[in-house]
PyMOL Python script that loads the backbone (N, CA, C, O; Angstrom):
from pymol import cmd

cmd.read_pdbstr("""\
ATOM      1  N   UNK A   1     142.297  82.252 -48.242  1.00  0.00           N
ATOM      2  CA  UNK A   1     142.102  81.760 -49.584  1.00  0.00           C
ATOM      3  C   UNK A   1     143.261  82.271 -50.450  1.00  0.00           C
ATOM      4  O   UNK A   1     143.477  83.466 -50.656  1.00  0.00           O
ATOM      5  N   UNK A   2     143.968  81.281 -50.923  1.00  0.00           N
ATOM      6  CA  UNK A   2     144.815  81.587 -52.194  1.00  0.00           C
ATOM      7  C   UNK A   2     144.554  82.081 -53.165  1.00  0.00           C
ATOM      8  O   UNK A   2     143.517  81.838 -53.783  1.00  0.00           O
ATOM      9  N   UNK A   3     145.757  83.189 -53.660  1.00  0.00           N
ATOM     10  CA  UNK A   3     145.262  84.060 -55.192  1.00  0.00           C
ATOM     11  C   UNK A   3     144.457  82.850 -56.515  1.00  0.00           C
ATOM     12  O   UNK A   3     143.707  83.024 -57.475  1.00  0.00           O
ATOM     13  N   UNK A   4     145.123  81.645 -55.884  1.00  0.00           N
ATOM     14  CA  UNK A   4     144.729  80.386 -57.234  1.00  0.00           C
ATOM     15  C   UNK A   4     143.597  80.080 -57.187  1.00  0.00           C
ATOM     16  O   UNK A   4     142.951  79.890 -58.217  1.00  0.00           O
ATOM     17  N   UNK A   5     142.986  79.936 -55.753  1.00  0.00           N
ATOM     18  CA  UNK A   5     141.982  79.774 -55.296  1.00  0.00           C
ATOM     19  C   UNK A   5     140.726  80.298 -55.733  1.00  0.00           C
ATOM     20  O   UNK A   5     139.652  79.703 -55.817  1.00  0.00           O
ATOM     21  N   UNK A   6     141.071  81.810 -56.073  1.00  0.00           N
ATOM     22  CA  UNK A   6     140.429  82.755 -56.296  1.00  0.00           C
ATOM     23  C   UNK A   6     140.331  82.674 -57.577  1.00  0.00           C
ATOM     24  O   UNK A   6     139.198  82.579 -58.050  1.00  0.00           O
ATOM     25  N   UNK A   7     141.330  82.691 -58.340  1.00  0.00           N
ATOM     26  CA  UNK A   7     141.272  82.743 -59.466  1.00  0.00           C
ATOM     27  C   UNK A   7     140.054  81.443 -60.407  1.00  0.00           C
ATOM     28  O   UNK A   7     139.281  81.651 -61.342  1.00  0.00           O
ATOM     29  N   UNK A   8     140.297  80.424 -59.800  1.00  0.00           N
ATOM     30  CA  UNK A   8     139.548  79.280 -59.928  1.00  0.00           C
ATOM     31  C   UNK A   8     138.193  79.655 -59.238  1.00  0.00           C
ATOM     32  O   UNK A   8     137.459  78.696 -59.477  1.00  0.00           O
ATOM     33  N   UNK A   9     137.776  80.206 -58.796  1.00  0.00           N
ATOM     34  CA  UNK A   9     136.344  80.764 -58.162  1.00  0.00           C
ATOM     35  C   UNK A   9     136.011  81.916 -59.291  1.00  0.00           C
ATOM     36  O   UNK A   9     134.829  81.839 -59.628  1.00  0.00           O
ATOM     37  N   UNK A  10     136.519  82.655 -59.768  1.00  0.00           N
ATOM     38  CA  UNK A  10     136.313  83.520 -60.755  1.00  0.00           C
ATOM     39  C   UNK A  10     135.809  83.006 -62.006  1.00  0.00           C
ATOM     40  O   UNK A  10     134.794  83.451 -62.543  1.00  0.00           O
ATOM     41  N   UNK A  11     136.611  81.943 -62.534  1.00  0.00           N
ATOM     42  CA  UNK A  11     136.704  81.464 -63.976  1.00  0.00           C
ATOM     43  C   UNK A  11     134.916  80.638 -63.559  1.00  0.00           C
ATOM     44  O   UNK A  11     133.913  80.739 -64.265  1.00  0.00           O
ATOM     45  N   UNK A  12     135.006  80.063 -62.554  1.00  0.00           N
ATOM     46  CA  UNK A  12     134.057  78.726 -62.566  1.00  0.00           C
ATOM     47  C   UNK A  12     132.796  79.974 -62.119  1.00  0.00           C
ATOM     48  O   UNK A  12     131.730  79.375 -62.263  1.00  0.00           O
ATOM     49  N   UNK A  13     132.545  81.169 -61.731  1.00  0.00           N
ATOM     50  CA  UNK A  13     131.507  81.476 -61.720  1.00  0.00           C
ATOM     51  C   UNK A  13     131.200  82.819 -63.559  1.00  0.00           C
ATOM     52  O   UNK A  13     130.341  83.388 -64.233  1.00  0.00           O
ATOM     53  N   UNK A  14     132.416  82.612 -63.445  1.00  0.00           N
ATOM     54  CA  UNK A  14     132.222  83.416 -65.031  1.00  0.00           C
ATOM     55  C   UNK A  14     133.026  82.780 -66.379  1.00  0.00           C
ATOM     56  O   UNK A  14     134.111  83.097 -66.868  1.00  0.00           O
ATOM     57  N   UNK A  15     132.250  81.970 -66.690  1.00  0.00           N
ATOM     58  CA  UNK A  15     133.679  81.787 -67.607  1.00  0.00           C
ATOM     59  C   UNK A  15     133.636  81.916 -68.829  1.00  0.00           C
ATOM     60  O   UNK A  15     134.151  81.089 -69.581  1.00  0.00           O
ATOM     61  N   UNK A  16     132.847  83.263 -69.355  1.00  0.00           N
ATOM     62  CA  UNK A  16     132.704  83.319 -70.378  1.00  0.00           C
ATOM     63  C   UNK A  16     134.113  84.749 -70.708  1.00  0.00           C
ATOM     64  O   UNK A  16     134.469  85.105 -71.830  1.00  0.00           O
ATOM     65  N   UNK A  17     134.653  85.305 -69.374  1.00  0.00           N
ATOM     66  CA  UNK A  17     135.719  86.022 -69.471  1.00  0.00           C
ATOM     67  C   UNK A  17     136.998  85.488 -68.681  1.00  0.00           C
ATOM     68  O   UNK A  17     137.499  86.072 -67.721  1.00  0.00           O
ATOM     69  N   UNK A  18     137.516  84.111 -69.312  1.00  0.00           N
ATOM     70  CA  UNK A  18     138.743  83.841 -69.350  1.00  0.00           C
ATOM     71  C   UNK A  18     139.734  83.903 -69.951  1.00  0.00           C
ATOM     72  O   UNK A  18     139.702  83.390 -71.070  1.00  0.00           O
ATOM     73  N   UNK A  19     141.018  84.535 -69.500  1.00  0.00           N
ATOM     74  CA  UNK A  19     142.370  84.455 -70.580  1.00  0.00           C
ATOM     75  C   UNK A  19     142.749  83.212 -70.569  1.00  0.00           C
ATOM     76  O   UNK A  19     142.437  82.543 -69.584  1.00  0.00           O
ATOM     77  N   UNK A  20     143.448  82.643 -71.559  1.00  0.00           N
ATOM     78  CA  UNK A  20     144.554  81.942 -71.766  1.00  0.00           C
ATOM     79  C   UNK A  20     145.208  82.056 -70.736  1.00  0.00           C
ATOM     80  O   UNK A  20     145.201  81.142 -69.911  1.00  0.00           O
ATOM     81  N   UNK A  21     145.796  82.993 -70.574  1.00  0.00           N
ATOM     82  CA  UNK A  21     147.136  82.512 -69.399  1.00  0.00           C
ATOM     83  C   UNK A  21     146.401  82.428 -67.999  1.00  0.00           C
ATOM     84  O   UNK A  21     147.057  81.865 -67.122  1.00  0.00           O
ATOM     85  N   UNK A  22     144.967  82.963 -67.594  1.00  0.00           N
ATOM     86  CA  UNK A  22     144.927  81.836 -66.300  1.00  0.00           C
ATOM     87  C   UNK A  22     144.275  80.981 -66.275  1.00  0.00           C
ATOM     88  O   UNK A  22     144.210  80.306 -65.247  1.00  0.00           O
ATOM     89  N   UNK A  23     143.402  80.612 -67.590  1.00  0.00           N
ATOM     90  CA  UNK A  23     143.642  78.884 -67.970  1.00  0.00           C
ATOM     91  C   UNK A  23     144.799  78.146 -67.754  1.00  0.00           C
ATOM     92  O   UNK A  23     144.909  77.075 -67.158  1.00  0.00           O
ATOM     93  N   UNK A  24     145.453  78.666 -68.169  1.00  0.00           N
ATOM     94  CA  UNK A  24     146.642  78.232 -68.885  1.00  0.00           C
ATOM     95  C   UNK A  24     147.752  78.122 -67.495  1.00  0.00           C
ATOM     96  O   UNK A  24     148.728  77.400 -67.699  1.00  0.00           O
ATOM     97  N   UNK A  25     147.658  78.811 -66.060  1.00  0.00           N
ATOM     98  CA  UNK A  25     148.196  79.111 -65.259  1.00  0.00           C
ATOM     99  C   UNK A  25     147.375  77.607 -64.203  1.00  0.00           C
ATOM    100  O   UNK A  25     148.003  76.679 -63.694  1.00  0.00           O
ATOM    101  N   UNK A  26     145.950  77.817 -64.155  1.00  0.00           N
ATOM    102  CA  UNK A  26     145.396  76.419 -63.838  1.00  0.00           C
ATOM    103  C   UNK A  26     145.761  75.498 -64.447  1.00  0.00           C
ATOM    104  O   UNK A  26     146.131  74.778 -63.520  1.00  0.00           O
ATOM    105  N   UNK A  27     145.964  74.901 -65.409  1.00  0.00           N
ATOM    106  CA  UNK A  27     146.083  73.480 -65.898  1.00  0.00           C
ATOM    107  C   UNK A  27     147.519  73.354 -65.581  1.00  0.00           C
ATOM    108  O   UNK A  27     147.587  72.219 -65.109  1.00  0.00           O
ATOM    109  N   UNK A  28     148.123  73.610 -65.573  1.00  0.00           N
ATOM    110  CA  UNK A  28     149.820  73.885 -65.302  1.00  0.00           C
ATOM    111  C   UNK A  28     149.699  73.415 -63.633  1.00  0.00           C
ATOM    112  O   UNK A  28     150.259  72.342 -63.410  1.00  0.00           O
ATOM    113  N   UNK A  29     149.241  73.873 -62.795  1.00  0.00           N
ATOM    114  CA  UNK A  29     149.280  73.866 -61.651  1.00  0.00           C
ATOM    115  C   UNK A  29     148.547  72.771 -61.003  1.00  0.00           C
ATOM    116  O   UNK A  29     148.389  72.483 -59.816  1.00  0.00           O
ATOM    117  N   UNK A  30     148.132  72.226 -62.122  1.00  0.00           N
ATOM    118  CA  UNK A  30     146.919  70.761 -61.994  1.00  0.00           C
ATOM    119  C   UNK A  30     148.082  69.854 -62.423  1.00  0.00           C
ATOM    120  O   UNK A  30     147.681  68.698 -62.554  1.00  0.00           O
ATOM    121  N   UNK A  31     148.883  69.942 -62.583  1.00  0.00           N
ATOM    122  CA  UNK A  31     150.347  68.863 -63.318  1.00  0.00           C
ATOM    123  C   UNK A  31     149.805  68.251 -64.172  1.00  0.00           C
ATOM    124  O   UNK A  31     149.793  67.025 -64.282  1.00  0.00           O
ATOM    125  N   UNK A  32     148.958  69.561 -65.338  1.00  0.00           N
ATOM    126  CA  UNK A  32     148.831  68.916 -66.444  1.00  0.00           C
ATOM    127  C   UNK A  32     150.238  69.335 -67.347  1.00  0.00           C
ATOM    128  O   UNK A  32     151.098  70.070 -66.861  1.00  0.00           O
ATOM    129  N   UNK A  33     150.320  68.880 -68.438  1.00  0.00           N
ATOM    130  CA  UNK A  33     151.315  69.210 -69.802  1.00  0.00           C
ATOM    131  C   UNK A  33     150.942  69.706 -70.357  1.00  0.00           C
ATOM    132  O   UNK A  33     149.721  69.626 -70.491  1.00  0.00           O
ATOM    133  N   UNK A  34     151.683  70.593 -71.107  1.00  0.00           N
ATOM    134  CA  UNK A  34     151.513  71.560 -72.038  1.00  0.00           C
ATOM    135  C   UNK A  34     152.162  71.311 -73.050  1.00  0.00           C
ATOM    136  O   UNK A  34     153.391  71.281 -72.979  1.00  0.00           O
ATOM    137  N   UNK A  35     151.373  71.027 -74.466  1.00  0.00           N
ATOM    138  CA  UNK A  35     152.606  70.974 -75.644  1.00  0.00           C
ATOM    139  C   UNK A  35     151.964  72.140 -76.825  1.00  0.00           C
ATOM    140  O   UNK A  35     150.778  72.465 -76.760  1.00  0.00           O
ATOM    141  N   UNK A  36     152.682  72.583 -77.653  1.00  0.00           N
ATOM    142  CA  UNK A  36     152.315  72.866 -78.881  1.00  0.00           C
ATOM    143  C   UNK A  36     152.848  72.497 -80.327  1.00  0.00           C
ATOM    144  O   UNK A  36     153.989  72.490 -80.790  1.00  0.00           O
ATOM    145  N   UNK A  37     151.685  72.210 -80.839  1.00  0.00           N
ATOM    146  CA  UNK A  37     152.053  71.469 -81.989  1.00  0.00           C
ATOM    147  C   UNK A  37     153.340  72.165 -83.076  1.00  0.00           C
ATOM    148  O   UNK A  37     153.313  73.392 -83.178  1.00  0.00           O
ATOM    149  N   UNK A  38     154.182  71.584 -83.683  1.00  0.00           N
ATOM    150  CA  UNK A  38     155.334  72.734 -84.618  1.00  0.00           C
ATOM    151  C   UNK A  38     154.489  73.434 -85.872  1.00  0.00           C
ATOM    152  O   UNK A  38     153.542  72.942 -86.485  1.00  0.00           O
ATOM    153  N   UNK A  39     154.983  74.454 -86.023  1.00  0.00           N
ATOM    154  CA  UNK A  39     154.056  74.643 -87.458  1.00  0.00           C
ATOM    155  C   UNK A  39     153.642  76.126 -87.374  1.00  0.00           C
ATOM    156  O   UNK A  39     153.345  76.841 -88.331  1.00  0.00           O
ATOM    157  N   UNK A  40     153.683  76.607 -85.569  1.00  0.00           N
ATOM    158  CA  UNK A  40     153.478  78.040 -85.521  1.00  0.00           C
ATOM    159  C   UNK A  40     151.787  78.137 -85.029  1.00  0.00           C
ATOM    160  O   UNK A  40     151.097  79.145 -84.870  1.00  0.00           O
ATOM    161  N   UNK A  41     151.443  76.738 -84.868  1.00  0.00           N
ATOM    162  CA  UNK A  41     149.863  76.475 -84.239  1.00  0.00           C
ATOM    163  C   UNK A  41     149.479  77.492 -83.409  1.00  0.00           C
ATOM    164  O   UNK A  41     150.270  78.034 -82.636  1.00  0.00           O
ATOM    165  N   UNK A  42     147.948  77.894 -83.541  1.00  0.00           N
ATOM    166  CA  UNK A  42     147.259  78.717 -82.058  1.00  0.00           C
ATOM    167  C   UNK A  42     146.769  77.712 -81.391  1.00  0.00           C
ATOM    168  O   UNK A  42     145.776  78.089 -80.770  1.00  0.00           O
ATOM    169  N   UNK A  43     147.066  76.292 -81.181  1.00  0.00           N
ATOM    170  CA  UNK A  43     146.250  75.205 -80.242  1.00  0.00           C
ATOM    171  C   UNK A  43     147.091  74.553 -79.397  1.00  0.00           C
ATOM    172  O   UNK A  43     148.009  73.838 -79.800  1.00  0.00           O
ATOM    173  N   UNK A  44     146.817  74.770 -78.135  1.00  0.00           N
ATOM    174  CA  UNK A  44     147.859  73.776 -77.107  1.00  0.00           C
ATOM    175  C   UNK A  44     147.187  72.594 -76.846  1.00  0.00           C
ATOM    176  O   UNK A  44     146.005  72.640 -76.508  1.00  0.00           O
ATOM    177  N   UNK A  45     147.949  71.227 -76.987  1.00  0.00           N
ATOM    178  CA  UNK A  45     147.114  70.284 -75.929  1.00  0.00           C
ATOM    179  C   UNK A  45     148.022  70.495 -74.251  1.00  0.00           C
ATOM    180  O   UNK A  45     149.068  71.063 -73.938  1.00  0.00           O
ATOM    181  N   UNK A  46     147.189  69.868 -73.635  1.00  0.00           N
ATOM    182  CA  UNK A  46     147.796  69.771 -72.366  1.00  0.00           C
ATOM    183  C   UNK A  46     146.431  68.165 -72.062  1.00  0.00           C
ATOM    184  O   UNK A  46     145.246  67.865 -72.207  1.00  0.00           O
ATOM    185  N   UNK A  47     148.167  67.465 -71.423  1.00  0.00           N
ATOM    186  CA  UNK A  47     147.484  66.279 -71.291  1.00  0.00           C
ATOM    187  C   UNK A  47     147.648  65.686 -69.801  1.00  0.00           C
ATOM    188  O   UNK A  47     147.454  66.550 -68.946  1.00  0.00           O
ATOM    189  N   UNK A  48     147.835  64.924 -69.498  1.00  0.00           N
ATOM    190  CA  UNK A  48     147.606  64.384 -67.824  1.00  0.00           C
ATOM    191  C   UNK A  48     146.880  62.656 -67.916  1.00  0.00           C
ATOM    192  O   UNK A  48     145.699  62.307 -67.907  1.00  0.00           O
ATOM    193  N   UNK A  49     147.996  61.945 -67.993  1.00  0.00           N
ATOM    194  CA  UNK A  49     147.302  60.775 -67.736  1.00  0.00           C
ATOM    195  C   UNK A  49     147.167  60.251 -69.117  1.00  0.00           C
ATOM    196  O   UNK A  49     147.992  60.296 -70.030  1.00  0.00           O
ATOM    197  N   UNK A  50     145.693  59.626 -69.097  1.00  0.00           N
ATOM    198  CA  UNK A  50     144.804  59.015 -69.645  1.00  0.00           C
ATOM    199  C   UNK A  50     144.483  60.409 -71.175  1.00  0.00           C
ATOM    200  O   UNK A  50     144.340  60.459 -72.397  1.00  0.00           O
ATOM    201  N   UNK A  51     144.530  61.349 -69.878  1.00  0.00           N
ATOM    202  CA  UNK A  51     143.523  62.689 -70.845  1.00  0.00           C
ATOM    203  C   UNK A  51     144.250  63.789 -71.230  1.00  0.00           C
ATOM    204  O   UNK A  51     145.304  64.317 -70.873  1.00  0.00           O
ATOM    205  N   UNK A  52     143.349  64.004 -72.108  1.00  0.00           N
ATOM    206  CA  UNK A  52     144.446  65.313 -73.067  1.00  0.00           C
ATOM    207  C   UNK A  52     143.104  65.946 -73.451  1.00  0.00           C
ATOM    208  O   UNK A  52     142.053  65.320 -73.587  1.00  0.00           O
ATOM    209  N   UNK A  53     143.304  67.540 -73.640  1.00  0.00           N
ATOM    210  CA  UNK A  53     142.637  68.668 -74.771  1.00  0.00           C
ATOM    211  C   UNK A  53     143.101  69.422 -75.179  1.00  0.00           C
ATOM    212  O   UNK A  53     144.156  69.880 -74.738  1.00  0.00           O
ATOM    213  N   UNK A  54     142.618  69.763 -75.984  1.00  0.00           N
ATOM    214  CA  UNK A  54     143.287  71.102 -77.467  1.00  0.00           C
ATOM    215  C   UNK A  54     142.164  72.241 -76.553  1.00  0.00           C
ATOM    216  O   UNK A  54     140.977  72.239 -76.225  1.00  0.00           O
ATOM    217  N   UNK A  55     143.128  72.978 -76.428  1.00  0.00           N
ATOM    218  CA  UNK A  55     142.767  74.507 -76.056  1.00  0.00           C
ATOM    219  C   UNK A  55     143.232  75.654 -77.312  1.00  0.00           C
ATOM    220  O   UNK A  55     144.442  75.882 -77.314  1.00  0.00           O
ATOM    221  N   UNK A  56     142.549  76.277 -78.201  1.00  0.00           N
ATOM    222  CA  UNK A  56     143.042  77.301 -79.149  1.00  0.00           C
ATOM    223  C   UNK A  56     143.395  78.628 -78.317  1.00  0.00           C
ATOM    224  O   UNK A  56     142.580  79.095 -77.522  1.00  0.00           O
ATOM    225  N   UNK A  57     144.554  79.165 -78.525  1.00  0.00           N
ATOM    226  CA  UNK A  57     144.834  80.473 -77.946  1.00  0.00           C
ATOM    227  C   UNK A  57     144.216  81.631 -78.751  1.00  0.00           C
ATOM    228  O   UNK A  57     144.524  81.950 -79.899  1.00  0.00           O
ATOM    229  N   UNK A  58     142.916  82.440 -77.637  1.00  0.00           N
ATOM    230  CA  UNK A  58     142.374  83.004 -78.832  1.00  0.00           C
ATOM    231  C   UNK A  58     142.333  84.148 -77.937  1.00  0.00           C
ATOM    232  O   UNK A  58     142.115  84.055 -76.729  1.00  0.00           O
ATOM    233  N   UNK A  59     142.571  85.340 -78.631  1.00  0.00           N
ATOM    234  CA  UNK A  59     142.495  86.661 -77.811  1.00  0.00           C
ATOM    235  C   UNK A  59     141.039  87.148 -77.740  1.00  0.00           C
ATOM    236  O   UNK A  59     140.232  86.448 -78.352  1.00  0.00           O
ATOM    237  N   UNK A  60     140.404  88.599 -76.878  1.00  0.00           N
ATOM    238  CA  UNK A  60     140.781  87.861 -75.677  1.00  0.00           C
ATOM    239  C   UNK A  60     140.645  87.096 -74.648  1.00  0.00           C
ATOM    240  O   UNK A  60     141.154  87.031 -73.529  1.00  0.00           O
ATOM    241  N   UNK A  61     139.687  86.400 -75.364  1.00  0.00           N
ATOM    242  CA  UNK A  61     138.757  85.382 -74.098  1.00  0.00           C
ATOM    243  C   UNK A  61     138.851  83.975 -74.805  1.00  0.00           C
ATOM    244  O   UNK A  61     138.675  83.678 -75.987  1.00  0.00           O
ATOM    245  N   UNK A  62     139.133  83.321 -73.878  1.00  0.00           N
ATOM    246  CA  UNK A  62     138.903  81.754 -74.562  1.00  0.00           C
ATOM    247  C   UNK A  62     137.266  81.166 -74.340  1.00  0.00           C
ATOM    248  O   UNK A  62     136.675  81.103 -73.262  1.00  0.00           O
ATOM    249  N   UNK A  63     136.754  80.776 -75.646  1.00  0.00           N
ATOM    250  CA  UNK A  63     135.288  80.096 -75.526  1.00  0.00           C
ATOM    251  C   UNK A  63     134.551  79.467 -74.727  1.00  0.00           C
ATOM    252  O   UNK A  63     134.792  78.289 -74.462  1.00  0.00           O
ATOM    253  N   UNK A  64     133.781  79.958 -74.329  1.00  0.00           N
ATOM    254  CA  UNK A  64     133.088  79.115 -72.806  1.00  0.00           C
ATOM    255  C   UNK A  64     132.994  77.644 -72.531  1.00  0.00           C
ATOM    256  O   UNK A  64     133.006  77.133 -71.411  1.00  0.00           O
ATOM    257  N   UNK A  65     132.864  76.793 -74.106  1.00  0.00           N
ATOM    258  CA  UNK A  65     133.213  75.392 -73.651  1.00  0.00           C
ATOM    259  C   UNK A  65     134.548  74.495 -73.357  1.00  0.00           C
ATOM    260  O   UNK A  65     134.841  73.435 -72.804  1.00  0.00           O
ATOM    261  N   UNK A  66     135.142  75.508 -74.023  1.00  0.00           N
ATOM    262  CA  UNK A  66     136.845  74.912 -73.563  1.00  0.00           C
ATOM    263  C   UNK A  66     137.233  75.530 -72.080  1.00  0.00           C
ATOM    264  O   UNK A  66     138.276  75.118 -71.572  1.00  0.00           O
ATOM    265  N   UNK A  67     136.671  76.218 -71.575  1.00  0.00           N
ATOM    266  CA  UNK A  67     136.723  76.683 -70.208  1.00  0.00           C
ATOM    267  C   UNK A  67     135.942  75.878 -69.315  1.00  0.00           C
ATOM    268  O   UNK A  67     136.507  75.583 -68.262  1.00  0.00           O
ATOM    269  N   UNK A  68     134.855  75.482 -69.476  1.00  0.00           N
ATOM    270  CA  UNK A  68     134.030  74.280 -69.253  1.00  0.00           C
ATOM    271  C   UNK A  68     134.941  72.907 -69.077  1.00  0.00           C
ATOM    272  O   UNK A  68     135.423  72.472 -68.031  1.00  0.00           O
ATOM    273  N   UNK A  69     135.019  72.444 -70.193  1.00  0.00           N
ATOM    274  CA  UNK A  69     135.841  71.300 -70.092  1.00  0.00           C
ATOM    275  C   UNK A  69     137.146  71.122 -69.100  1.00  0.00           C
ATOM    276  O   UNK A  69     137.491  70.165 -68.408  1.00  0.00           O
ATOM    277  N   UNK A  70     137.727  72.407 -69.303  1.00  0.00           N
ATOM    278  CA  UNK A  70     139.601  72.692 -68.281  1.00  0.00           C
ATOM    279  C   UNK A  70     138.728  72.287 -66.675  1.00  0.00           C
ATOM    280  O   UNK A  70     139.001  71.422 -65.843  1.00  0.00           O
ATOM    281  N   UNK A  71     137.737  73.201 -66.699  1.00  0.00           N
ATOM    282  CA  UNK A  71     137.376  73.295 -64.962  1.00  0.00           C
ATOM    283  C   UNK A  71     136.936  71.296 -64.741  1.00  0.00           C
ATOM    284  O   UNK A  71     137.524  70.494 -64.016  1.00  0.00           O
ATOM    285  N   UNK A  72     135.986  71.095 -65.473  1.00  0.00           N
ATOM    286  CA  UNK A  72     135.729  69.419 -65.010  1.00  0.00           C
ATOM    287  C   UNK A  72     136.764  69.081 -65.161  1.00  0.00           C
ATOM    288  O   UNK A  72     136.602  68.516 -64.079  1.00  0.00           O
ATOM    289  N   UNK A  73     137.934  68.788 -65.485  1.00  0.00           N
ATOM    290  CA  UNK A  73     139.229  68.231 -65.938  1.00  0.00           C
ATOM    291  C   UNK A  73     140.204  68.591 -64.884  1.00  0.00           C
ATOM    292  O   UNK A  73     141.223  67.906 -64.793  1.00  0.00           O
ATOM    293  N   UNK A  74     140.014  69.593 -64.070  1.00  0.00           N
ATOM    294  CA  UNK A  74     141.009  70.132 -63.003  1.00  0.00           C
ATOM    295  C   UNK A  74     140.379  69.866 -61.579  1.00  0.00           C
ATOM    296  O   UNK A  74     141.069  69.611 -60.592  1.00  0.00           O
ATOM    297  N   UNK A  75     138.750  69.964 -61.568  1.00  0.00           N
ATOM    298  CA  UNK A  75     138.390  69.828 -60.843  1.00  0.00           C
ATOM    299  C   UNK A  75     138.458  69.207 -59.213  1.00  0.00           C
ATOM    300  O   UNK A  75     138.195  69.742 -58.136  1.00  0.00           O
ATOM    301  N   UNK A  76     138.944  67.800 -59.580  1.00  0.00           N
ATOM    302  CA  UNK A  76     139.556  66.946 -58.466  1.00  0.00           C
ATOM    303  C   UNK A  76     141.014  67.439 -57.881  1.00  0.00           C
ATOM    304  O   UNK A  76     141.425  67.373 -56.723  1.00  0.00           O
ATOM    305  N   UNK A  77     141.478  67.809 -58.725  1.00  0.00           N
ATOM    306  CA  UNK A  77     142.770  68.452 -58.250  1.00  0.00           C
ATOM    307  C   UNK A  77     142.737  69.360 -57.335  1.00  0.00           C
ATOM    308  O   UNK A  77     143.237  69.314 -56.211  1.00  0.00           O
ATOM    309  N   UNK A  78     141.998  70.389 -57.943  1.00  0.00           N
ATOM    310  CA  UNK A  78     141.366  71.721 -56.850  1.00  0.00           C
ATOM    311  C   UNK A  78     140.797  71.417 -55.444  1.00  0.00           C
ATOM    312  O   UNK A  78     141.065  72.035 -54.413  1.00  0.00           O
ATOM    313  N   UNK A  79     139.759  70.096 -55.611  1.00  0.00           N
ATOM    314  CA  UNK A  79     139.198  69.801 -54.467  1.00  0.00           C
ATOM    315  C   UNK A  79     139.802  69.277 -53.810  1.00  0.00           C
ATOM    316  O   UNK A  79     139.551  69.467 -52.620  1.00  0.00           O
ATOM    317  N   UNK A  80     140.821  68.420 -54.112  1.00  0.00           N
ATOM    318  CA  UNK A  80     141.874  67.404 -53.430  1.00  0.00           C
ATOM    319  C   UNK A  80     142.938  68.616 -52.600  1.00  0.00           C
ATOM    320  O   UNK A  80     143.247  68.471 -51.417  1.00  0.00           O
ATOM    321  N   UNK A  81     143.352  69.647 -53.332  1.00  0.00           N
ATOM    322  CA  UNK A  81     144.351  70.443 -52.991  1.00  0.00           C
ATOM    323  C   UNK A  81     143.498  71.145 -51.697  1.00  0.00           C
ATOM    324  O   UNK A  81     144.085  71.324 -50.630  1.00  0.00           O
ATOM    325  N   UNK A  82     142.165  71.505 -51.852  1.00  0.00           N
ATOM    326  CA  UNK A  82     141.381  72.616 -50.789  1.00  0.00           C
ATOM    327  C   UNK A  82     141.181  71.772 -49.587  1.00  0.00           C
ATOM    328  O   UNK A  82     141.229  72.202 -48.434  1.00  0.00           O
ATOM    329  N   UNK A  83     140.873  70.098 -50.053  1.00  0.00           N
ATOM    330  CA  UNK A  83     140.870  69.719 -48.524  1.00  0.00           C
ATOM    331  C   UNK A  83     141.892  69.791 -47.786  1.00  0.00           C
ATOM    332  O   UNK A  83     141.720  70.061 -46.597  1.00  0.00           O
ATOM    333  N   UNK A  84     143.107  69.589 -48.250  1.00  0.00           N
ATOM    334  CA  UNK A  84     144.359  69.544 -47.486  1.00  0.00           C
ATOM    335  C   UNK A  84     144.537  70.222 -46.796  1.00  0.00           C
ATOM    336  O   UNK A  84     144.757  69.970 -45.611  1.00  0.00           O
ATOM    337  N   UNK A  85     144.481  72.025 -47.634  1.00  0.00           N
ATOM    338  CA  UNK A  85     144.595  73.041 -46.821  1.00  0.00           C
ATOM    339  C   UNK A  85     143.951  72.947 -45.736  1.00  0.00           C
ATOM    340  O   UNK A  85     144.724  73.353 -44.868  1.00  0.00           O
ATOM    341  N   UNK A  86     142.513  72.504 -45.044  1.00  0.00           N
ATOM    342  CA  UNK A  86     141.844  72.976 -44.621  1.00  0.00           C
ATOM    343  C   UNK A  86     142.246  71.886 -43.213  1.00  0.00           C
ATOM    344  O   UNK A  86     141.443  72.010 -42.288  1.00  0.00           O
ATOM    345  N   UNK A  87     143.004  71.202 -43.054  1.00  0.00           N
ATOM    346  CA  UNK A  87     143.479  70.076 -42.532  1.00  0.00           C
ATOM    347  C   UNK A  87     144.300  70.801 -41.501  1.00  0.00           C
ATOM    348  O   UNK A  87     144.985  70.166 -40.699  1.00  0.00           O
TER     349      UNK A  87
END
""", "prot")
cmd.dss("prot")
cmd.show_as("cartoon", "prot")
cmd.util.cbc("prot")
cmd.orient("prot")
C-alpha cells in the first residue's frame, strides 16, 4: 500500500482531522486544478472537468464537509488508480 493510499484511508476514516496540504496533496494527484483567487484570498478552487470547489485554507483542520465533498469528488480516481495496481 502506498503512502497516498494511506493517506486517503486516513482522511476517509477520520476526516474531521484533515490538513490542507493533504487535501490539498489528494486533489492535485486526482489531476484536479488548483487556482487562487487574486486579492490575497484563504479559498482555493480546484476544478477538473465539468467540476470545481472552493476549499477555504483554514488552520488547523479543514471542516468536515469540505473534506466530505474532496473524497466523493476524488473518489473514482482512487478506485480507478487501486484497481490497476492490483493488476
Amino acid at each position: 500500500m502506498s503512502q497516498l493510499e494511506k493517506l486517503l484511508l486516513r482522511i476517509i476514516n477520520n476526516p474531521k482531522t484533515v490538513r490542507f496540504e493533504e487535501l490539498d496533496k489528494l486533489l492535485q494527484r486526482a489531476e484536479f486544478e488548483r487556482f487562487q483567487p487574486k486579492g490575497g484570498s484563504s479559498h482555493y478552487i480546484y476544478r477538473k472537468d465539468d467540476y470545481h470547489m472552493t476549499i477555504p485554507r483554514k488552520t488547523p483542520y479543514i471542516k468536515e464537509i469540505y473534506v466530505k465533498r474532496a473524497i466523493e469528488a476524488i473518489g473514482d480516481y482512487f478506485s480507478k488508480e487501486m484497481d490497476e495496481d492490483a493488476d
